[in-house]
C-alpha positions in Angstrom: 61.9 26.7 32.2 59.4 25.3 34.7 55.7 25.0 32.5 53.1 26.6 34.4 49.7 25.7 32.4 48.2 27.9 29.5 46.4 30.8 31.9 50.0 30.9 34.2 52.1 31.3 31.1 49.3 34.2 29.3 49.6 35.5 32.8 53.3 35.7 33.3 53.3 36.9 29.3 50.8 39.7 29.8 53.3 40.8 32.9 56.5 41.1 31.2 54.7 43.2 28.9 52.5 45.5 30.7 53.0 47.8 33.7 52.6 46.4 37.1 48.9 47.2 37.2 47.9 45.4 34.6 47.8 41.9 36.5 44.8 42.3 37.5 43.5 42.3 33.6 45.7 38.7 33.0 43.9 37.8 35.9 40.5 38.7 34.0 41.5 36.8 30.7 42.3 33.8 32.6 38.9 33.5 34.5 37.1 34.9 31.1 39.3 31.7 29.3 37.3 29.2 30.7 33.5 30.2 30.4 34.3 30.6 26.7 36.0 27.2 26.5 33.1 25.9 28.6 30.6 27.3 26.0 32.7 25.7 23.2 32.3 22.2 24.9 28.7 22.9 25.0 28.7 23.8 21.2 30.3 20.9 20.1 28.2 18.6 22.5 24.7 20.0 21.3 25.8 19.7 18.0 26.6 16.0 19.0 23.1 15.5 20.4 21.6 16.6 17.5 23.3 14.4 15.2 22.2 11.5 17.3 18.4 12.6 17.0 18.8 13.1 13.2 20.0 9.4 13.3 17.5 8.3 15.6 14.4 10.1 13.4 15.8 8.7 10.2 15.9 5.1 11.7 12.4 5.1 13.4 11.3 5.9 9.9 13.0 3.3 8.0 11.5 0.9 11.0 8.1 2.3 10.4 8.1 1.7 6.5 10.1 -1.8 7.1 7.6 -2.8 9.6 4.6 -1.6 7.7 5.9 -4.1 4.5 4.4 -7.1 6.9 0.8 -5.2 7.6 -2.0 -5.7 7.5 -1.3 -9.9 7.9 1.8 -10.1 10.1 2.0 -7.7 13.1 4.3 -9.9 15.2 6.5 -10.0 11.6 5.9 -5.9 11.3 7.0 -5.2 14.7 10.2 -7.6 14.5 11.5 -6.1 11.5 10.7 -2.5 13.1 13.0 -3.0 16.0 15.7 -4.4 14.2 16.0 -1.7 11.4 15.7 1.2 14.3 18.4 -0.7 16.5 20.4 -1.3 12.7 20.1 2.1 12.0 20.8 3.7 15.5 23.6 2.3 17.0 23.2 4.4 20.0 19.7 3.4 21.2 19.3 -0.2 23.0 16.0 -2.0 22.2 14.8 -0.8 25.7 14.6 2.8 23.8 12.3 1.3 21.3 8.6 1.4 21.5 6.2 0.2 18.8 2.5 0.2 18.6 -0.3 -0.3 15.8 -3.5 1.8 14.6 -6.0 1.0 12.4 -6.7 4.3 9.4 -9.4 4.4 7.6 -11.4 7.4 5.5 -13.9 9.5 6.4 -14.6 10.4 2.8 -18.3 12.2 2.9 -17.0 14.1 6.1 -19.5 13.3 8.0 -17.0 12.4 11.2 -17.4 8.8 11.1 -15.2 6.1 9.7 -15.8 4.7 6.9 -17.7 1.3 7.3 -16.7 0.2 3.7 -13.0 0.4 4.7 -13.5 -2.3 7.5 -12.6 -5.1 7.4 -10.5 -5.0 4.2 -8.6 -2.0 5.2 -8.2 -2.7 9.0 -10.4 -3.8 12.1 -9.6 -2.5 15.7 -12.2 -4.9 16.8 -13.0 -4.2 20.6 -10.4 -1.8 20.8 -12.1 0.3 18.6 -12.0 3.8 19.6 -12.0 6.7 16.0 -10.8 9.9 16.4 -11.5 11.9 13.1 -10.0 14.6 11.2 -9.5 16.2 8.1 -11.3 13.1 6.2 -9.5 10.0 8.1 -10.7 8.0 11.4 -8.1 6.6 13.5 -8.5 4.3 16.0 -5.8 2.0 18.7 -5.5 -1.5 16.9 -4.0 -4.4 19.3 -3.3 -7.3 17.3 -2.9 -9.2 20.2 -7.0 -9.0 20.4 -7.7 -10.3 17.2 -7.2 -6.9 15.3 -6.3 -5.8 11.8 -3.6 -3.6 12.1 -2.8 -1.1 9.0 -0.2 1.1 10.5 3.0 1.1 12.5 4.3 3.8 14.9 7.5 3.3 16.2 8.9 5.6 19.0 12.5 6.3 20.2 14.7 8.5 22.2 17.6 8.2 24.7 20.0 10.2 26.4 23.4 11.4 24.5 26.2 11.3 27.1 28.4 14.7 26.5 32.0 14.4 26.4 33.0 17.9 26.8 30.5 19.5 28.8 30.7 17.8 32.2 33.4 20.7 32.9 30.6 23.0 33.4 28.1 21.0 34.4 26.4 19.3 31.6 26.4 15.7 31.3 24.1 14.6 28.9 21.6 15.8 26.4 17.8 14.2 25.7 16.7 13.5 21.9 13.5 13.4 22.9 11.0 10.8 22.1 11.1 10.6 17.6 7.8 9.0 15.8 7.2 7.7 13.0 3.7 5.9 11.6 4.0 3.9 8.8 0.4 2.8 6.6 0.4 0.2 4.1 -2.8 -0.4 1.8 -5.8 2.2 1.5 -5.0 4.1 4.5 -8.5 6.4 4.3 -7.5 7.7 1.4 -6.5 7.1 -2.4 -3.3 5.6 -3.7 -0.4 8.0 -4.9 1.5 6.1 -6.2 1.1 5.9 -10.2 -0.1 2.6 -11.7 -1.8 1.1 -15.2 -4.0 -1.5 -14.1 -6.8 -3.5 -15.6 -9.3 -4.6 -13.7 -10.9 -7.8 -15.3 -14.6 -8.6 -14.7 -16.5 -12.5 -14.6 -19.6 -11.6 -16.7 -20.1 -15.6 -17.5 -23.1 -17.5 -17.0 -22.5 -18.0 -13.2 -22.8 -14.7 -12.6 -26.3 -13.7 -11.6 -28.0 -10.5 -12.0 -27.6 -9.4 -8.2 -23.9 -10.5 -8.7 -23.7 -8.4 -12.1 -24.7 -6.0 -9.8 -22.4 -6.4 -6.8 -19.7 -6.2 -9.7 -20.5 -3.0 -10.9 -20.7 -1.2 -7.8 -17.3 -3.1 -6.8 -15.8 -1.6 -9.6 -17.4 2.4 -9.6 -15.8 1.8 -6.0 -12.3 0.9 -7.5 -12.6 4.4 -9.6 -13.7 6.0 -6.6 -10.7 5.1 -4.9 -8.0 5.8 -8.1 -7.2 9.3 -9.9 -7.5 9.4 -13.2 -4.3 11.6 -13.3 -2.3 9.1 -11.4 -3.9 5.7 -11.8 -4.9 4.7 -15.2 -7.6 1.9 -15.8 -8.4 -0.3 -18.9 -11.2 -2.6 -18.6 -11.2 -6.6 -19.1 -14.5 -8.6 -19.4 -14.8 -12.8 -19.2 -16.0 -13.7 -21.6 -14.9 -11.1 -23.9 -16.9 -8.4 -25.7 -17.9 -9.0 -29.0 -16.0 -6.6 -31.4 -18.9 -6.7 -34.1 -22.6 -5.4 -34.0 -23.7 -2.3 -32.0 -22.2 -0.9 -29.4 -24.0 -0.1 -25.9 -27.1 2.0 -26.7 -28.1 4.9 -25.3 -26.6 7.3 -22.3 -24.1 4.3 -22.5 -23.0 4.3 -26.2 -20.8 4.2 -27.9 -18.7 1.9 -24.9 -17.9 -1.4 -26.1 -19.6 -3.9 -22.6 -21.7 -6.4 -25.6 -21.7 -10.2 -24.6 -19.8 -12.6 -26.8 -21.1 -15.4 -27.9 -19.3 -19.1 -28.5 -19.8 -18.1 -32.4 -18.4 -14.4 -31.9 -15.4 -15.6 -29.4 -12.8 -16.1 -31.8 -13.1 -12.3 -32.5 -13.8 -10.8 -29.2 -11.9 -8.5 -27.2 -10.9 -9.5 -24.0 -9.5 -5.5 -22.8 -12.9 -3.6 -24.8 -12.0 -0.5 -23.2 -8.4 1.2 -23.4 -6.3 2.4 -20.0 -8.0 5.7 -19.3 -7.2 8.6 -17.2 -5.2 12.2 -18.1 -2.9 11.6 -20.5 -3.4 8.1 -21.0 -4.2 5.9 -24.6 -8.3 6.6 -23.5 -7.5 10.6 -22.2 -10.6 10.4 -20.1 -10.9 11.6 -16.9 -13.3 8.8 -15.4 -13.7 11.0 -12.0 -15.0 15.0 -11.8 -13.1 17.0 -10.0 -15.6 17.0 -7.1 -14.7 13.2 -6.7 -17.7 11.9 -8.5 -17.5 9.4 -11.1 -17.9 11.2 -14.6 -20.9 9.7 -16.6 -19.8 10.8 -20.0 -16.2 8.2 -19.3 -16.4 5.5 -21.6 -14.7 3.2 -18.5 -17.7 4.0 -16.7 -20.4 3.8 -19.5 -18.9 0.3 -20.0 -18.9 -0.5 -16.5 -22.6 0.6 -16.4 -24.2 -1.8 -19.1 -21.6 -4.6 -19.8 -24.4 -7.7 -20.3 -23.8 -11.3 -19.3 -21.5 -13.2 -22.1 -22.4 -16.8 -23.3 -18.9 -18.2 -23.4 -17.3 -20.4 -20.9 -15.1 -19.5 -17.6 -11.4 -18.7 -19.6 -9.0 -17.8 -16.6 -6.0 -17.9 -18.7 -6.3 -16.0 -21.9 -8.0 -12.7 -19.9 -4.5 -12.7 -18.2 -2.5 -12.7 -21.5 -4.4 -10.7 -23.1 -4.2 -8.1 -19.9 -0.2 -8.1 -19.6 0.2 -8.0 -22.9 -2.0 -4.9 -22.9 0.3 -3.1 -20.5 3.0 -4.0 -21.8 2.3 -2.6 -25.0 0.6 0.6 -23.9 1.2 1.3 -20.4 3.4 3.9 -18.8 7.5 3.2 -18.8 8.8 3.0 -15.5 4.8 2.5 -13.6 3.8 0.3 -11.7 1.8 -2.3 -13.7 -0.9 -4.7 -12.1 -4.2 -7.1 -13.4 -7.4 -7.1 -10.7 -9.5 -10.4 -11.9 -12.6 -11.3 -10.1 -14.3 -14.3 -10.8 -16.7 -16.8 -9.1 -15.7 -20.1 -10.7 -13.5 -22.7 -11.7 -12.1 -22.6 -15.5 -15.5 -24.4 -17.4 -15.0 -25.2 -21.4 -17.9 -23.1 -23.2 -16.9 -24.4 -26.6 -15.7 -21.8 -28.0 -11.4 -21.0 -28.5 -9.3 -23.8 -27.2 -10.0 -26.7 -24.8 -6.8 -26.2 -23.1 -7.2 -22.6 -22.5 -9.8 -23.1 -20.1 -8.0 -25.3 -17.4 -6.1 -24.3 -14.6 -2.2 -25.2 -15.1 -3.1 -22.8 -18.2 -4.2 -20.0 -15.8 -1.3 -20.8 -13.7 1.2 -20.4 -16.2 -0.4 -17.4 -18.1 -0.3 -15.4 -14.5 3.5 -16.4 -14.3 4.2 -15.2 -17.6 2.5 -11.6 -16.2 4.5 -11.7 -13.3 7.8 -12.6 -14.7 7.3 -9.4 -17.3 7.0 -7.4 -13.3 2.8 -6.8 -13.3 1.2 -7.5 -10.0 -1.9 -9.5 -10.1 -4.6 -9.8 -7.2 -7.3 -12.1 -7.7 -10.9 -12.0 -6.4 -12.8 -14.8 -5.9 -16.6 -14.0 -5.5 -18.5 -16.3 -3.3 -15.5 -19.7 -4.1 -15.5 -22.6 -1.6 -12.9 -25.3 -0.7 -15.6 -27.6 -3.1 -14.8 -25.9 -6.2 -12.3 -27.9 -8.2 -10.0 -27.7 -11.0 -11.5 -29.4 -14.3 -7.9 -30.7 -14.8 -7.8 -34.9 -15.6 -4.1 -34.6 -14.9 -1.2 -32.5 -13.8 -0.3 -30.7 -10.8 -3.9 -29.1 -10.5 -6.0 -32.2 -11.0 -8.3 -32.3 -7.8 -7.3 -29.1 -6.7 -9.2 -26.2 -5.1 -9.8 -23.2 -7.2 -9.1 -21.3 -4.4 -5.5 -22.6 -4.5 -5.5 -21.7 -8.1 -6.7 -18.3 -7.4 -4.1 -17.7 -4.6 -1.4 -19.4 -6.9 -1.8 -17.2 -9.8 -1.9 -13.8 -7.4 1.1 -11.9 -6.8 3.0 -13.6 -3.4 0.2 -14.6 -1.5 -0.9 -17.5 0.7 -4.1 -19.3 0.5 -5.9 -19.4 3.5 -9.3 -20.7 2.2 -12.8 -18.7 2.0 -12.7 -17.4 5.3 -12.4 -13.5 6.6 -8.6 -14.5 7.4 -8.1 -14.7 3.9 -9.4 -11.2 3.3 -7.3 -9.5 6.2 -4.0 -11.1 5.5 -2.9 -8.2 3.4 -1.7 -10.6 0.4 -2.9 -10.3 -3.5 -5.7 -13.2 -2.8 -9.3 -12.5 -1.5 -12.1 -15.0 -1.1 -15.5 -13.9 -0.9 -18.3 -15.4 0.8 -20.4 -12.5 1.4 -21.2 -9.9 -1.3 -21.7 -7.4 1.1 -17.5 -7.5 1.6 -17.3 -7.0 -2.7 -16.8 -3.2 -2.7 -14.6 -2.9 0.0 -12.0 -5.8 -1.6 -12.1 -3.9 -4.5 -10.6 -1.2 -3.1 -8.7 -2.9 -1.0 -7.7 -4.6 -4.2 -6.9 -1.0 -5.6 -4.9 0.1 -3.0 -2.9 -3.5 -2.9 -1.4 -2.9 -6.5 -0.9 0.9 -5.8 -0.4 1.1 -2.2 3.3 0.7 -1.2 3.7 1.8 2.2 4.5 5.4 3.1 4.9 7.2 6.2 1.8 9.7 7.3 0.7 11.7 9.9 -2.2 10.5 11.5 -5.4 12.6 12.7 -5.1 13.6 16.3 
């Protein structure tokens, strides 16, 4: 039997079986055969294509959130690792289909359509480039780091064309995926963290510290609050030297917190964390913000804040740091995020009072390792340091070495860069302050570095 192709033999079937007249309906079902295998091709193809796409949007967002790990320091870093993870993830896209940009994101918290100038520089700087467009309480601008700019987010964009395999017989030979974004923001990113974390946030009240840089401290810090939610972000409070845990407590609006100066006599039995983690639900279950976003005034956190005095004692990097993780580790929350913010303007200085060794810097050193080792992030501060300020050290590895490198040593993987506005836009744990007028914005800057993972957004357009 000679084989005569599938719509010759349902023809020559139909025929055998039918009168005479009913060729012309095998005719029919043969020409209806192939616009219904035609559209079957088609099925199977789009279905194809939009496999592809769902690849292709799944790996522009893991090359968003890769690239955005190297932000705001390392765009050329950011944009490598961006490419590769798309191309990785995508086998079918070339690097020609790749295209990556930057933006710099910062609030527009009061609403009132302009971007936030205490966000820049910590956050991001656009520089020249600078151009906002605001919405829904962020700003938004280009960011070319090429130009000397800050970059905090990452937007990768891909698409190609899907060849079909089964289509072509009607006329279809390829499908489009379009072009797939995705923005990636690590840091503040205009708005606050949301990612959980028990922090304490350690304050220099020594002798060093002036009023006007008591001052500076305190709004740094009601900026940190501003930044966190209490529901979220829980905050115990550290003072250097520590608070003396006998004798009144602060008096008026600001009683009953616990912000009194120790004294060398009084040190042995100060606390060094004089106000608990607070926040909804935690050990303190106060809500240091309203629900308006305004700091609350009855919060022992911000009574404390408001009228901690100047201490007596000497600079004591290390045992603020011990006495911080060990804090957390005994009443933080299981499975959070756990970091130490310390801000200080000097080198360890012996005040008399605990132990000489305490107050050098291989101690610091080693008391932030031990805090890192047990998983807390620590970000340090230092408040008008320069390259002059020494370790008191008379041996070991820190003898005749900068605080700054102390500072940068104990923080959580960062590099030191020295006192200059690089250091403060390098998006490490490690900030250097020359100016005061930069304070509140590192602080929450600071915040957002031990909260602030990054996380893919929409921006305002």
């Amino acid at each position: 039997m000679r084989w005569r192709g599938v719509s010759g033999f349902c023809a020559g079937w139909l025929r055998s079986r039918l009168p005479a007249d009913a060729g012309q309906v095998a005719v029919l079902f043969a020409m209806m055969m192939v616009p219904i295998i035609g559209a079957g091709a088609l099925t199977l193809d789009i279905a194809n294509l939009w496999h592809e796409r769902q690849v292709a949007q799944y790996a522009v967002d893991a090359g968003a959130l890769g690239g955005a790990q190297s932000l705001p320091g390392d765009a050329a870093a950011a944009e490598a690792t961006a490419s590769a993870l798309v191309l990785a993830n995508a086998p079918s896209l070339t690097a020609a289909d790749v295209s990556i940009s930057f933006r710099c994101l910062v609030g527009d918290r009061n609403h009132d359509g302009v971007a936030d100038a205490s966000d820049i520089p910590s956050a991001c700087d656009p520089k020249a480039d600078a151009s906002w467009i605001v919405s829904g309480g962020l700003a938004v601008s280009p960011c070319v780091p090429a130009h000397g700019a800050k970059c905090n987010v990452i937007v990768v964009t891909a698409g190609t064309d899907v060849p079909f395999v089964l289509a072509p017989v009607i006329g279809f030979n390829h499908g489009d995926t379009g072009n797939l974004v995705a923005a990636a923001c690590r840091g503040l990113c205009g708005g606050p963290p949301t990612v959980p974390v028990d922090v304490v946030l350690v304050i220099d009240r020594t002798g060093s510290m002036s009023g006007a840089d008591i001052t500076n401290a305190r709004t740094a810090a009601n900026a940190l609050l501003s930044v966190y939610d209490p529901t979220r972000q829980w905050v115990a409070l550290g003072l250097l030297g520590p608070s003396r845990t006998t004798g009144a407590t602060c008096s008026g609006v600001n009683s009953p917190a616990r912000g009194l100066a120790a004294s060398s006599t009084q040190y042995a039995a100060g606390s060094w964390v004089p106000v608990a983690l607070s926040g909804t639900g935690a050990p303190l279950n106060e809500a240091y913000k309203n629900a308006d976003g305004t700091l609350n005034t009855s919060s022992t956190l911000v009574k404390a804040i408001r009228c901690f005095d100047t201490s007596g004692t000497g600079t004591n990097l290390s045992t603020p740091i011990t006495a911080a993780s060990q804090y957390l580790q005994a009443n933080g929350r299981v499975g959070v995020r756990k970091g130490i913010i310390l801000e200080t303007d000097g080198s360890p200085n012996y005040g008399g009072a605990g132990t000489a060794s305490d107050y050098t810097c291989v101690a610091a050193a080693n008391a932030a390792s031990t805090a890192k080792a047990a998983g807390i992030e620590i970000v340090t501060i230092g408040f008008g340091l320069a390259a002059g300020d020494l370790c008191p050290d008379s041996s070991g590895v820190y003898r005749n070495v900068s605080v700054l490198q102390l500072l940068s040593d104990m923080s959580t993987s960062s590099v030191n860069n020295g006192c200059t506005d690089a250091e403060n836009t390098d998006g490490d744990h490690f900030y250097c302050l020359p100016k005061t007028s930069q304070l509140q914005g590192i602080f929450e800057s600071a915040a957002a570095a031990v909260a602030g993972g990054p996380r893919l957004l929409v921006l305002p357009h």
